[in-house]
TIBAVO-675718 format. One line per 3 residues: number of its first residue (from 1); their letters; for each residue x, z, y of C-alpha. Coordinates in Angstrom, 2 decimals. Each point is the difference from the previous one (the first is absolute). Layout:
// TIBAVO-675718
NUM> A> X,Z,Y; ... .
//
This chain:
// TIBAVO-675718
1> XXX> 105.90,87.41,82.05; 2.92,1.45,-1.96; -0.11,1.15,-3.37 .
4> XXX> 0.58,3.76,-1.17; 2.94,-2.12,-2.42; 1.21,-1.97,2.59 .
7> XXX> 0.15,2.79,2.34; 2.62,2.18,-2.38; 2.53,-3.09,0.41 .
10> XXX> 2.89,1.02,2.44; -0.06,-3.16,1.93; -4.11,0.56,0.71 .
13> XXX> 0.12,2.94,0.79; 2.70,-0.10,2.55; -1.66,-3.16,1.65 .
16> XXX> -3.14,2.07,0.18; 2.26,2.78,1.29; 1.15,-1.92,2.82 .
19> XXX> -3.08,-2.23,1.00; -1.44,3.88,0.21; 2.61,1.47,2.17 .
22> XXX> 0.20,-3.05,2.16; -3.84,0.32,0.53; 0.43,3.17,1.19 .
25> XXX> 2.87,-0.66,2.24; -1.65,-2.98,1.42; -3.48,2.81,1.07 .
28> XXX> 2.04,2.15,1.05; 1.72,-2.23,2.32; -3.35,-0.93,1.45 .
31> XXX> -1.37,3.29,0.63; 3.13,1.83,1.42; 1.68,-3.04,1.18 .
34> XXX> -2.06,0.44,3.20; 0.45,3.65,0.48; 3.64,-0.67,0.03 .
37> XXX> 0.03,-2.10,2.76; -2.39,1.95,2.20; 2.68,3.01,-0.83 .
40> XXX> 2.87,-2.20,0.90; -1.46,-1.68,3.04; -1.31,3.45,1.52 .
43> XXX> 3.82,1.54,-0.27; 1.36,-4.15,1.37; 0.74,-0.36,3.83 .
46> XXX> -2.30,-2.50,1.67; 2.95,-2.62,0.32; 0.55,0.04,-4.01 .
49> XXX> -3.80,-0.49,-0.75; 0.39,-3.40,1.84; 3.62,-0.81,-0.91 .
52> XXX> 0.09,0.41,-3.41; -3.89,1.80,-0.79; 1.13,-0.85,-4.15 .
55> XXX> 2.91,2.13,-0.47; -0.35,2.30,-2.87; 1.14,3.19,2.43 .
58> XXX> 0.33,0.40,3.87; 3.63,0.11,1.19; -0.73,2.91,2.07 .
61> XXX> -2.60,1.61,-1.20; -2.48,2.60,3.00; -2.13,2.23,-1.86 .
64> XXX> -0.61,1.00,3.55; -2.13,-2.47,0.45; -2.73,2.26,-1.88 .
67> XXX> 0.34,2.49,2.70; -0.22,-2.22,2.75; -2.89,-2.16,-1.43 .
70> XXX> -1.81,3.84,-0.48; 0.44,0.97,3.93; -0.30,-3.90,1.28 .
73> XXX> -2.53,-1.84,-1.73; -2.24,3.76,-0.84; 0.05,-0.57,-3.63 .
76> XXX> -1.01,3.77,-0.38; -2.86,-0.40,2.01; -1.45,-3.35,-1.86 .
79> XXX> 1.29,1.52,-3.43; -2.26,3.11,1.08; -3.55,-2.51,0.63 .
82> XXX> 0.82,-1.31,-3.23; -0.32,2.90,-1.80; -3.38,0.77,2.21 .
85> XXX> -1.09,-2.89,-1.49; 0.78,-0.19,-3.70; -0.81,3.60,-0.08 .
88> XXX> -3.55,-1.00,1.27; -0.34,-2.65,-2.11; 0.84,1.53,-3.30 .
91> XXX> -2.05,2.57,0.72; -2.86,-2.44,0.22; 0.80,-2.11,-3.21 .
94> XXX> 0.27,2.73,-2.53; -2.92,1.85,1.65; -2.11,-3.59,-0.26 .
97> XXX> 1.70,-1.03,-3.52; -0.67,3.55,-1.29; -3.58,0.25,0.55 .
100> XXX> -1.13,-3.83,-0.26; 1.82,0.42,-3.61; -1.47,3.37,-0.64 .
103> XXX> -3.00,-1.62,0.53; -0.50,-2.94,-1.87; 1.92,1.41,-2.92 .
106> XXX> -1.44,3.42,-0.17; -3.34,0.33,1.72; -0.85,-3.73,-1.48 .
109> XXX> -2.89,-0.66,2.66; -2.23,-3.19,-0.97; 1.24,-1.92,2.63 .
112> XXX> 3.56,0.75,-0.84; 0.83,-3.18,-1.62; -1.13,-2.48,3.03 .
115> XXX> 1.81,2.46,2.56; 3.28,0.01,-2.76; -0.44,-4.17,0.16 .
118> XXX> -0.25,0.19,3.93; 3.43,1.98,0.24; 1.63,-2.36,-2.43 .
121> XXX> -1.27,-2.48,1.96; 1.51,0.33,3.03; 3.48,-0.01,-2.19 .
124> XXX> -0.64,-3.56,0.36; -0.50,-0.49,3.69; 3.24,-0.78,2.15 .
127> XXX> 1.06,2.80,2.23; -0.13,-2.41,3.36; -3.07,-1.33,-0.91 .
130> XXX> -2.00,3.37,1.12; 2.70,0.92,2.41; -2.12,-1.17,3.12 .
133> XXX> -3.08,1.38,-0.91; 1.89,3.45,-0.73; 1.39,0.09,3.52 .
136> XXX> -3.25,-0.78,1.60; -1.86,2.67,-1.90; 3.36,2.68,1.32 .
139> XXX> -0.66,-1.45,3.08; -3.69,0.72,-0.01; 0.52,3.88,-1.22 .
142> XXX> 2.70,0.38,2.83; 2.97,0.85,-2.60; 2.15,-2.97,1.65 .
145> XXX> 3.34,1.97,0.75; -0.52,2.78,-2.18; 1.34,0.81,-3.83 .
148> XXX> -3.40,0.03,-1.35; -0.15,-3.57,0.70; 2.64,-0.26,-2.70 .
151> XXX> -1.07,3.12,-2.20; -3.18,-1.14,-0.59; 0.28,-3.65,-0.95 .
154> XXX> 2.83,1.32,-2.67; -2.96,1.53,-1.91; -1.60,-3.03,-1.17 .
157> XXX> 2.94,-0.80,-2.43; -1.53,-1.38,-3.62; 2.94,0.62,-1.73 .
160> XXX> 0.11,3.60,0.72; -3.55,0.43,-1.14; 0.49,-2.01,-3.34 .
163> XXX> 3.02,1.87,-0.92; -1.85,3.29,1.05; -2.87,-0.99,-2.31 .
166> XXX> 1.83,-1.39,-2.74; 2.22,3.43,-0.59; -3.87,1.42,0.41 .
169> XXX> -0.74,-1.41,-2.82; 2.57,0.94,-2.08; -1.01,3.54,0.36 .
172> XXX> -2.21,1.69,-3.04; -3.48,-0.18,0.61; -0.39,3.22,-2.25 .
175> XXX> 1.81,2.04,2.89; -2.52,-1.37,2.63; -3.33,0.73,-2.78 .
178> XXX> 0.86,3.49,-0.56; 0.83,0.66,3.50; -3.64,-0.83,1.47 .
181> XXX> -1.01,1.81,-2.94; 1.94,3.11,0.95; -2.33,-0.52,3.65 .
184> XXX> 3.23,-1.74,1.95; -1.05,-1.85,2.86; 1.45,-3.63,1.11 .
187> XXX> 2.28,1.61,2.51; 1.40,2.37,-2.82; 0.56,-3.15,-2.29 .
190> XXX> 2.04,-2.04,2.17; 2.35,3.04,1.48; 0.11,2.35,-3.04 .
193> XXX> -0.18,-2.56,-2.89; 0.77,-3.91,1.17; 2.91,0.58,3.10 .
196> XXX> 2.14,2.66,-2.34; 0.11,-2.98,-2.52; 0.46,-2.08,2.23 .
199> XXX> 3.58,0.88,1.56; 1.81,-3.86,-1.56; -2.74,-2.20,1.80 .
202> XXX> -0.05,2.07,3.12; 3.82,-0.54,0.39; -0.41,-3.58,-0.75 .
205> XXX> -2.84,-0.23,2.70; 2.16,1.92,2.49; 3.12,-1.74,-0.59 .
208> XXX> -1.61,-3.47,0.59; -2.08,1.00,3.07; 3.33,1.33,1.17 .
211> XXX> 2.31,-2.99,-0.60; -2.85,-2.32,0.94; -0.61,1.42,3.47 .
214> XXX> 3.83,0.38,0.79; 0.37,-3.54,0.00; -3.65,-1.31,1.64 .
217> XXX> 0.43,-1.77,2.90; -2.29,-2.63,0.81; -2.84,2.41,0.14 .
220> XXX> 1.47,2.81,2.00; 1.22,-2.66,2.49; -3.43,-1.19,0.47 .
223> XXX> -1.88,3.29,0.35; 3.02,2.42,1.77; 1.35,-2.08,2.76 .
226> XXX> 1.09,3.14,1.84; 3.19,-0.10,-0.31; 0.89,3.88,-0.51 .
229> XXX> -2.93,0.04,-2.38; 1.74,-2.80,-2.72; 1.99,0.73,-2.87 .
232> XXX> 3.57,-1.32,-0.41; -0.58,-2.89,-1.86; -2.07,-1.60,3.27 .
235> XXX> 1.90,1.32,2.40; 3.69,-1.34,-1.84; -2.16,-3.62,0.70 .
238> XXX> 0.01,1.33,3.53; 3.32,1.28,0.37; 1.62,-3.34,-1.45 .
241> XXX> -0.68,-2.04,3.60; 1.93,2.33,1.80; 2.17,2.39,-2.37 .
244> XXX> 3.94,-0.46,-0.89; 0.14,-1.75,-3.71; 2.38,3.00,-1.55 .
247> XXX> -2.63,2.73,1.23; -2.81,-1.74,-0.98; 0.88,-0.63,-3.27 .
250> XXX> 1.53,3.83,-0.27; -3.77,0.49,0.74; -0.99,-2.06,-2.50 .
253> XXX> 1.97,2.01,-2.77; -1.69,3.25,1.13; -3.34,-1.48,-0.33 .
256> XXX> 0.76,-1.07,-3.29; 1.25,2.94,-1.46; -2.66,2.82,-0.34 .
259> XXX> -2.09,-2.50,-1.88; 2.43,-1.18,-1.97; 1.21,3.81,-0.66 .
262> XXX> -3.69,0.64,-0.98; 0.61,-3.01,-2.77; 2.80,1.50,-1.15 .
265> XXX> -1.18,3.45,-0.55; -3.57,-0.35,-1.46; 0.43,-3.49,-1.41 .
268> XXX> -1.06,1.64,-3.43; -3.10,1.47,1.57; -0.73,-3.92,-0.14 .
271> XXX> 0.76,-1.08,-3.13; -1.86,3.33,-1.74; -2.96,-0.77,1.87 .
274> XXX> -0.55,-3.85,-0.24; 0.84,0.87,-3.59; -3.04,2.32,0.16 .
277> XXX> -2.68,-2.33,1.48; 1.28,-2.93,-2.58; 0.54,-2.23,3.20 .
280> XX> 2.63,-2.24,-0.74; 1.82,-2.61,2.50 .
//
């Protein structure tokens, strides 16, 4: 829109300077704005959060709420299902995503392409749509109240397999050719050749799965309604009816902070790896 001349004049390219850093102030606002206040209203007394719930910092600020929203409301003991449960269910994607990509982008059966379309496919079909018939089928195999009613579901995730695939692709065909020439066998190509060149997708499946079950809830409130089974982010819903507003929110900020800690840490696993598979958006 600008010009590379226009752009060396002071006055553009201090407007473009600003427009830029007020962009940036403006997302970050948006994404830590709400971290903020679920730090400040976990360390507020109940009274200030309906008093004055706006203030930019609590008067008296209780970090023991953390403590007493750990022993009260069992936050260890939900925090502890939840990592039952994304464990499973990572587990299950990258093991599903793996060989489903392995497979049509290695192996290259006939059928490939029509089973490829059929995964994409369901990209396009609303989650709540098949939500009934999924519970009747975990119903029917007798998984109602158990994890695998949420591991297995988490397997059938398109996105997973297209990003698995599309890295697959990427790979050189040469390596694969001389391999079976060298007598390798299929298991031998996909741990000794495609999964040691395949460490940025894997962490890019992993991390996803991860972050994506940390945060489910309308699925493991319909197939776990035990509630010692459920993970934190059904049983805050729970605790909400009956729970004091500064401990619940305290419990809030623990849930959100091993996920977001994740982010933080491996956040360039992400980038690499959708670099990788030339997925962009």
């Amino acid at each position: 829109m600008i010009s590379a001349v226009e752009e060396r004049r002071p006055a553009v390219r201090a407007a473009l300077r600003s427009i830029q850093w007020a962009v940036l102030a403006l997302l970050a606002a948006i994404g830590l704005g709400p971290l903020y206040m679920t730090v400040k209203g976990a360390l507020s007394p109940s009274a200030d959060l309906v008093s004055s719930p706006l203030t930019p910092w609590p008067s008296d600020p209780r970090p023991e709420n953390f403590a007493t929203a750990w022993s009260d409301l069992g936050v260890g003991h939900y925090l502890l299902n939840t990592l039952q449960v994304v464990g499973g269910s990572w587990a299950v994607q990258l093991v599903v995503a793996v060989t489903a990509g392995f497979a049509l982008s290695v192996l290259r059966p006939w059928f490939g392409r029509y089973v490829y379309g059929a995964i994409l496919a369901t990209m396009f079909v609303p989650y709540t749509v098949s939500m009934v018939s999924l519970f009747l089928t975990v119903i029917d195999l007798g998984m109602v109240d158990t994890y695998w009613a949420v591991w297995l579901p988490a397997g059938a995730n398109a996105f997973n397999v297209l990003l698995a695939k599309r890295f697959f692709d990427a790979l050189p065909a040469e390596l694969f050719a001389a391999a079976r020439i060298d007598g390798a066998t299929t298991w031998q190509l996909l741990t000794r050749i495609v999964l040691p060149m395949s460490r940025p997708v894997l962490a890019v499946i992993s991390l996803l799965a991860v972050m994506h079950s940390w945060k489910d809830f309308i699925w493991p409130l319909v197939a776990i309604t035990d509630p010692d089974k459920q993970p934190i982010s059904v049983a805050l819903a729970n605790l909400a009816e009956q729970a004091p507003q500064d401990e619940l929110i305290a419990a809030m900020a623990m849930a959100l902070a091993p996920p977001v800690l994740v982010f933080l840490v491996f956040q360039k696993y992400i980038v690499a790896g959708l670099g990788f598979t030339g997925v962009k958006g």
